[in-house]
C-alpha positions, 0 to 999 in steps of 0.5 A: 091465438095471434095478438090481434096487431099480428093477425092479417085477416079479418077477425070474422073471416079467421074465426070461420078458417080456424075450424078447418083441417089444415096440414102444416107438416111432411110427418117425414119433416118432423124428427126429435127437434121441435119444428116451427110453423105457422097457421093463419098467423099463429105461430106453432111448433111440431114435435115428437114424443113417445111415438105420438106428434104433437101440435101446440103453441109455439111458447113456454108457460114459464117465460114466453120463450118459442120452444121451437128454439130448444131441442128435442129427444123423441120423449119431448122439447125441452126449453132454451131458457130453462131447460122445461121438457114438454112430453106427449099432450103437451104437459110438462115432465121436467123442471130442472130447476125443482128436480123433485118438486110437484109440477104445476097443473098450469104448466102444459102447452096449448095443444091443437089436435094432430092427424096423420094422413097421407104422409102429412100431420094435419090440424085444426086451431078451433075443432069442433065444426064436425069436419075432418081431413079430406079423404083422398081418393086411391092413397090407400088402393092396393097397386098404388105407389105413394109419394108426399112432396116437399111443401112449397112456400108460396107468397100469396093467399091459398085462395088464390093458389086453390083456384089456379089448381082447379082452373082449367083453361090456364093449361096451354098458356102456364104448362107449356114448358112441362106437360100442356100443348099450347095450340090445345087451347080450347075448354070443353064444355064442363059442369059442377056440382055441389056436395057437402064438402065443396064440389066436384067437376069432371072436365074431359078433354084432349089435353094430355097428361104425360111429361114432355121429356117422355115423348109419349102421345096420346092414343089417337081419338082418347079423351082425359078425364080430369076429375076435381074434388074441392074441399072447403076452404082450401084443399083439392084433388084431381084424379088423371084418368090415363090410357090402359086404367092409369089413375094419378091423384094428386091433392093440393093442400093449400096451408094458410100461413097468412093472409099473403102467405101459403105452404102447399102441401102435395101427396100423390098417388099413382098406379102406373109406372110404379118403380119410378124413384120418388125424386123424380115424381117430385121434380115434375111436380114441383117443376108444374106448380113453380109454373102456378106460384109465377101466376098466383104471386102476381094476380091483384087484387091479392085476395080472391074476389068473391064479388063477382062485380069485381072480376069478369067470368068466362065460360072456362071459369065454372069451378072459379065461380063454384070455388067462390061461391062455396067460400062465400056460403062458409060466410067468409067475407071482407077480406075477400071482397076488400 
């Protein structure tokens, strides 16, 4: 847990955030170093030992020194100061200092769960809600190549940047330089519905999917299918529907490092031009959400409104007003209306 002086959300809010799933890691990022990251502001670190990945508190019991300074072997982390190891569950197995002696009970990490999915290392600070890490849709799907992009570092809150990806009239205006044709400007008429995780959307449209750099056109008369799936509090997926059976599912995880600052993480899954070298999915990838991060990092107010005095909707916004409302059910409050 922060000191509460570190913390940059409301306590009630964190509290209510702290029950999710969250990935705070690419599982090919962490390797026998100790690896430092943050969630809702508390400092954690990642490492592995013995074939398994642990997740816990970035400290040692012995004298608050960050582990994420030492180093690492693959059978644990070992402390900068005084050379402590920390194996598979967090418990201590070496202090150099008393070779032979009984290690304390007390002398173990406080350890968060750590999930693989998706090439990701997921966790969750306060388990217990029943939640679990999304399912993404076609990962697993015999035909489907498989990626796990780079996290991207994004200086605002993740509910601003979850809401950018849903959004579906922003198109023409922030992708025109990569996939998006900015006279295609008109929204189609969409709906929501809600489930027990969040919503869904479908959003059919003439707006299509490929690259500019490929030239390709869409068939005459096809319609993209744009299916969204939001899992609360702040992770989605959409799956492309492309001509001749193409699917491309890509979930954006937004991690909350803090209340200003966000990783987002992007596992894809397609089942066409397979043989394509993963750096170049990356690249466009990273080339359509550096577009969102020059939006996201300049919206005010910096956090996500769930007033609906404060903002004014369009009809294009139905998944903006569904994504906030759902927030607003979680119970999440000042901070988001402040």
């Amino acid at each position: 847990m922060p000191d509460p002086s570190d913390s940059t959300f409301d306590p009630a809010d964190r509290e209510i955030l702290a029950r999710y799933w969250y990935p705070v890691a690419r599982t090919a990022d962490v390797g026998n170093a100790p690896l430092p990251v943050v969630l809702l502001d508390e400092r954690l670190v990642v490492y592995r030992a013995d074939g398994e990945i642990v997740v816990a508190g970035d400290i040692c019991p012995h004298r608050g020194v960050p582990l994420s300074l030492g180093s690492g072997d693959g059978t644990g982390v070992s402390c900068a100061y005084h050379g402590l190891k920390f194996g598979a569950g967090g418990r201590c197995v070496a202090v150099p200092a008393h070779p032979e002696a009984k290690i304390p009970d007390r002398m173990r990490l406080t350890t968060h769960p750590a999930v693989v999915r998706y090439g990701l290392v997921w966790t969750c600070l306060r388990p217990g809600a029943g939640q679990a890490p999304p399912e993404m849709i076609h990962w697993d799907d015999p035909g489907f190549q498989q990626v796990t992009c780079p996290g991207i570092d994004i200086a605002a809150f993740a509910g601003r940047q979850v809401e950018g990806f849903i959004d579906v009239a922003h198109f023409a205006f922030v992708h025109a330089g990569s996939f998006a044709d900015p006279a295609n400007t008109e929204v189609p008429d969409y709906r929501t519905a809600r489930n027990d995780r969040g919503f869904s959307a479908d959003y059919w449209s003439t707006v299509a999917n490929y690259p500019h750099a490929t030239g390709l056109k869409s068939p005459e008369g096809f319609r993209w299918l744009r299916r969204f799936d939001v899992d609360l509090p702040f992770t989605a997926q959409l799956v492309v529907h492309f001509p001749e059976g193409g699917r491309l599912n890509i979930l954006n995880a937004a991690s909350p490092v803090s209340a200003r600052r966000t990783r987002m993480f992007c596992p894809i899954a397609k089942n066409f031009a397979t043989e394509q070298p993963a750096a170049e999915i990356e690249a466009f990838n990273r080339q359509i959400f550096e577009e969102d991060r020059e939006i996201v990092e300049v919206q005010r107010p910096e956090n996500l409104p769930l007033d609906p005095r404060i903002e004014v909707n369009i009809p294009a916004d139905r998944s903006s007003v569904a994504y906030r409302r759902g927030l607003r059910d979680l119970g999440l409050s000042h901070f988001f209306t402040a």
